[in-house]
N, C-alpha and C positions, 0 to 999 in steps of 0.2 A: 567136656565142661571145664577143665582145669586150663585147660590154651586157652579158650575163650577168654575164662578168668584173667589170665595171663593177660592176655589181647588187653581188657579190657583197663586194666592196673596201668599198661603202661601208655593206652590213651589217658586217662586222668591224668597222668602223671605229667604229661606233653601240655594237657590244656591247662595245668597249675603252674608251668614254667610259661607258657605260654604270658599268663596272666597275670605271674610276678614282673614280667617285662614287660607288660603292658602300662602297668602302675606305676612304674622308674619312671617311663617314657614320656607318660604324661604329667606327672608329675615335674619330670624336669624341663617339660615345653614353657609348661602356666608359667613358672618361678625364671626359668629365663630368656625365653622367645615371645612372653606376653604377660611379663612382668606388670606391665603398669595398671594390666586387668585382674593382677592376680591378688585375691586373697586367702589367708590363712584357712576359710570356710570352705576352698575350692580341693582343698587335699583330700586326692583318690585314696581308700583304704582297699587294699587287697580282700576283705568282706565284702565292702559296699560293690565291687566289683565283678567278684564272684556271683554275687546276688543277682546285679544286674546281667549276666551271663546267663544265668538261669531262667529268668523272667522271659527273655528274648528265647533261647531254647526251646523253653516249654511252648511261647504262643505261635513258635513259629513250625515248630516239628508235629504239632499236635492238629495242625490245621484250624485254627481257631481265631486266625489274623483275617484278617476281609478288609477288602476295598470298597467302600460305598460308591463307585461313580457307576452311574447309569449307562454310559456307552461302550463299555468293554467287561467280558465275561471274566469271572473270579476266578482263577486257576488254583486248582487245589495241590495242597503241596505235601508231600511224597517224605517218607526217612526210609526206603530201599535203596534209593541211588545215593552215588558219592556229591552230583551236584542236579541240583535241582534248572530246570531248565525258565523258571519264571524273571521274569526282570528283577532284580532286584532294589531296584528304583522304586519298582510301585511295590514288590513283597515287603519293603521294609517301610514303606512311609509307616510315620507314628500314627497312635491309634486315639493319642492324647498329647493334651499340651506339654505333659511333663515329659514326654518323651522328644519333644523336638529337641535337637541337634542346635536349633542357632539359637538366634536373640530372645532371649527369655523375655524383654521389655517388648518386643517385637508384637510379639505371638502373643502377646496380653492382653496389649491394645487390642489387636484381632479379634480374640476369645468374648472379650467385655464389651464390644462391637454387637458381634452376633448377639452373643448371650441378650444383650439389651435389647435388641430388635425384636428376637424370641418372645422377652418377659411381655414386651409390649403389645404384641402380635397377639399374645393370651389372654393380653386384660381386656382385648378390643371384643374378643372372641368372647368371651367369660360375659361383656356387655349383654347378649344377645340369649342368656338364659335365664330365668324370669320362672323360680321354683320348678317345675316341670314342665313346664311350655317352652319349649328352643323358637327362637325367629331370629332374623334376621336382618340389617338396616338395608333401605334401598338408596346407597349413596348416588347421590349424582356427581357430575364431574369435578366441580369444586371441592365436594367436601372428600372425593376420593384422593385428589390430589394432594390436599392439606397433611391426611393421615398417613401419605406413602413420604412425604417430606417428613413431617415431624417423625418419623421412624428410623430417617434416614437409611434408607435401602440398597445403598450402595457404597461400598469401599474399593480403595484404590489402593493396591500393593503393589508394591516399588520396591527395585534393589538388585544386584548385579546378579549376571545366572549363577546358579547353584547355592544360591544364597537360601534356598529352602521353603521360598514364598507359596509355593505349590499345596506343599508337605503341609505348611502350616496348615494352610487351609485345609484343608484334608481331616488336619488333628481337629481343629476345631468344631468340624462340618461330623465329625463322625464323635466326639464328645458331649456334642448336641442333636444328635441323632436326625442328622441331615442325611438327605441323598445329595449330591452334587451333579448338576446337569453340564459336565466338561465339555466346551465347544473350542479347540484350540489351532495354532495356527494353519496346520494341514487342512482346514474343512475351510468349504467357503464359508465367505460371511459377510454377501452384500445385504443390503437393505431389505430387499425382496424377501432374503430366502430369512433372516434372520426374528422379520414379522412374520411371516409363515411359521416360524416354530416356536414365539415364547408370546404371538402378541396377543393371545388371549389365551393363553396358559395363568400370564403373568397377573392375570387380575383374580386367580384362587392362591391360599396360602399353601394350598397342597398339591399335588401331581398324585393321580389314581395310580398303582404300581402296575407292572409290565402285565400280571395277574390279570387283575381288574380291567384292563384295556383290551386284553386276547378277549376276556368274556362277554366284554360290551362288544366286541365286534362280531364274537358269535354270534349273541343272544340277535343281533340289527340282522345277520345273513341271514336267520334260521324266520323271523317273522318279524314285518313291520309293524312297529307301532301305532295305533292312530292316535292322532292329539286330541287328548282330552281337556276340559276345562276344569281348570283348579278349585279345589274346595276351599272357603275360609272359614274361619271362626263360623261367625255371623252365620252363613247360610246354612253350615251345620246345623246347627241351632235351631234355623229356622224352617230346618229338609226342603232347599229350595238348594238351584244354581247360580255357578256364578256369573256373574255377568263382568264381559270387559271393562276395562275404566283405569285410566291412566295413573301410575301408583304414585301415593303423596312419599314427599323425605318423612323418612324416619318412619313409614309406614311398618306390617309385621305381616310377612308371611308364611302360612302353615299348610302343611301336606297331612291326609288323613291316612293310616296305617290300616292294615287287616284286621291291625287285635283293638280297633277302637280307640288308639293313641295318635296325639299328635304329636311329627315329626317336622326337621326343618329339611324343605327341597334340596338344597344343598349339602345336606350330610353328607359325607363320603366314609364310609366305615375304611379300616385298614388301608389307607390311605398316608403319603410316608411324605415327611415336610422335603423341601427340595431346595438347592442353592443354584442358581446361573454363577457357571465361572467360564469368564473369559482371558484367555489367557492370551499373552506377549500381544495389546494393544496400539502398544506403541510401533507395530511395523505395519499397523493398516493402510498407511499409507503410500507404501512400497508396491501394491497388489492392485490390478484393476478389477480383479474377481472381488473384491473387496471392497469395490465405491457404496459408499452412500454407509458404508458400516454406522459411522456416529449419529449421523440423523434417526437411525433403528435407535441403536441404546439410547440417547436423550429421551425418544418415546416411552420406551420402558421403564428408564429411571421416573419418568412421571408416575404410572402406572402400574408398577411392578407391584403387588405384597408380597413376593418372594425376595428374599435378599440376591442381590448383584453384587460379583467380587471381578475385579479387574483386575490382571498379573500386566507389571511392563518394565522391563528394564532400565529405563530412565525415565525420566518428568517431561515432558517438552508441554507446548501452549496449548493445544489440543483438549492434553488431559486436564490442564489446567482450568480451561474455560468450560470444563462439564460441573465444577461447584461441588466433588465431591470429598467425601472426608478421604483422607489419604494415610500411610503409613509404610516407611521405609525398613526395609531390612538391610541390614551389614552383613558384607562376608561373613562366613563362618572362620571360627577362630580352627586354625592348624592341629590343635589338641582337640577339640570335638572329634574334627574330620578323623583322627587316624584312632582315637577310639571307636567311634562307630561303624568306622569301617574294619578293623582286625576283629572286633566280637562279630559281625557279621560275616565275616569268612574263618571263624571258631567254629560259628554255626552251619556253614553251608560246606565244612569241611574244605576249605581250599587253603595252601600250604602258602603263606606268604609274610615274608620278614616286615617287622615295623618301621627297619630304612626304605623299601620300598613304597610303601604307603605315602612315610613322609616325601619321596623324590616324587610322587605321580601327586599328590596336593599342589606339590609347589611348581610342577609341570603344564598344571591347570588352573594353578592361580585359585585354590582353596576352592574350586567347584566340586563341590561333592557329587553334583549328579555323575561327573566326567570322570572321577575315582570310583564310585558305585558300579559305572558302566564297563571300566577298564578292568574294576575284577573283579564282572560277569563273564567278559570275554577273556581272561584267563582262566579263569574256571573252568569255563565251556572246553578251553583248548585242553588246560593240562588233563579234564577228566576221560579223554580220548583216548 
């Protein structure tokens, strides 16, 4: 017990020297490598750093960090080994806007984006309840189109790699308890296959969870359904059925329950809001697996009530002639990068000086994914 203690005295003591030189460091980057952004409010305190050391620690040692994206499994992470073997690209994306690394102005517009889609997504929703009776509008095509416009259902994020356009999204997507549906440039994404997976997804605000889809495919294998006809108000009422007859706008439709209540046909219980993100748009054009890609999204942007996010390195006319809101990210500044990259190798236990840090920033031109990844793979090697 006394070694341990020992052991244990003179890690604190490495991570407090550790952390006073982290403070210098950054500290003397803002004040005179990015002076002209720098204010008096921006000075790191050896507490407020400590703090944020620990915050990161705790959520990442404890297993309590999570990726919302729908097409890759959440690996859970581990305090027996020296390095943990997950990316730490996607372990560490933020989990909120205040944690994002880059443009605070950036990530705002983004956050106040969604967030307003959301509010308005819920008033439309909130429309449709009427004291204890739920229904639902039967828009037709005009008026569905009007409501997916005035929501504006899509945003365009721009900005050089590693600029953290991802990440943001991510924070926002998971601050507003989004699922994110990631479709990025390794998958195909013609026309075809791209209406095959969202284009009547995109006309619910919600996506049933991976749960709920195993069950509905059980419950279809194990016995068919036969189709019934629908009960309404009225024939309740009247203990009569219903008869076909082509539904008017703005009509109400209701399903009758076991316990004698009425429900709306489209409820989806435990059912999880979802975002389409498409990522580096701007090289669809490079790919022949990839023809016809924008004529698909133009569709969906009509049609979607899910939000649509679009990741692209640069602006060209393409993007431009889609009409949608847009917003730019700037590099990360060099004092971000090499703070969030030494407290994440604090944390994942990997030995590496704050000159090195700065010499692989500026080897990669302040991409943080390309610093993130360089030490992952010195991690991985030296923990060999």
């Amino acid at each position: 017990d006394r070694s341990k203690s020992v052991l244990l005295a003179i890690i604190d003591k490495y991570i407090e020297s550790e952390l006073s030189t982290l403070v210098d460091t950054y500290n003397y980057i803002c004040r005179k490598m990015e002076a002209n952004q720098f204010s008096n409010q921006q000075v790191l305190t050896i507490d407020n750093l400590r703090k944020e050391f620990n915050m990161l620690m705790s959520s990442h040692t404890s297993g309590t960090a999570s990726n919302n994206v729908k097409n890759e499994s959440n690996v859970s992470h581990t305090t027996n080994k020296t390095y943990n073997s997950s990316m730490l690209t996607v372990k560490y994306r933020p989990l909120s806007t205040k944690d994002f690394a880059g443009s605070e102005y950036s990530v705002n517009v983004l956050f106040n984006w969604l967030k307003e889609f959301t509010q308005k997504k819920n008033e439309f929703e909130a429309k449709k309840d009427d004291d204890d009776w739920i229904w639902e509008y039967d828009l037709d095509e005009e008026d569905n189109e009007q409501y997916v416009l005035e929501n504006n259902n899509t945003m365009l994020v721009t900005g050089p790699s590693g600029s953290g356009k991802t990440s943001a999204i991510f924070a926002c997507a998971t601050q507003l308890g989004y699922d994110v549906i990631e479709i990025h440039a390794g998958q195909m994404r013609s026309k075809t296959k791209i209406l095959q997976m969202f284009g009547e997804a995109t006309q619910s605000h919600r996506l049933p969870t991976t749960q709920q889809q195993q069950q509905q495919q059980r419950a279809s294998n194990i016995t068919p359904k036969k189709n019934k006809r629908k009960r309404t108000v009225a024939n309740v009422k009247k203990g009569g059925t219903n008869k076909s007859s082509k539904k008017k706008k703005g009509s109400k439709k209701y399903m009758h329950d076991n316990k004698n209540n009425f429900a709306p046909q489209s409820a989806k219980k435990n059912s999880s809001l979802s975002l389409i993100l498409f990522e580096e748009v701007d090289q669809m054009n490079y790919f022949e697996e990839d023809k016809g890609f924008f004529d698909a999204l133009k569709k969906l942007i009509k049609t979607s009530k899910r939000p649509i996010v679009l990741t692209a390195n640069k602006m060209n006319a393409t993007l431009e002639n889609l009409g949608v809101k847009s917003q730019y990210f700037p590099q990360m500044k060099l004092s971000k990068i090499v703070l969030k990259t030494k407290l994440i190798s604090l944390v994942e236990k990997i030995r590496i000086d704050v000159v090195d840090i700065i010499n692989a920033s500026r080897l990669y031109n302040n991409d943080i994914r390309k610093v993130l990844l360089a030490l992952h793979f010195w991690g991985s090697s030296s923990s060999k």
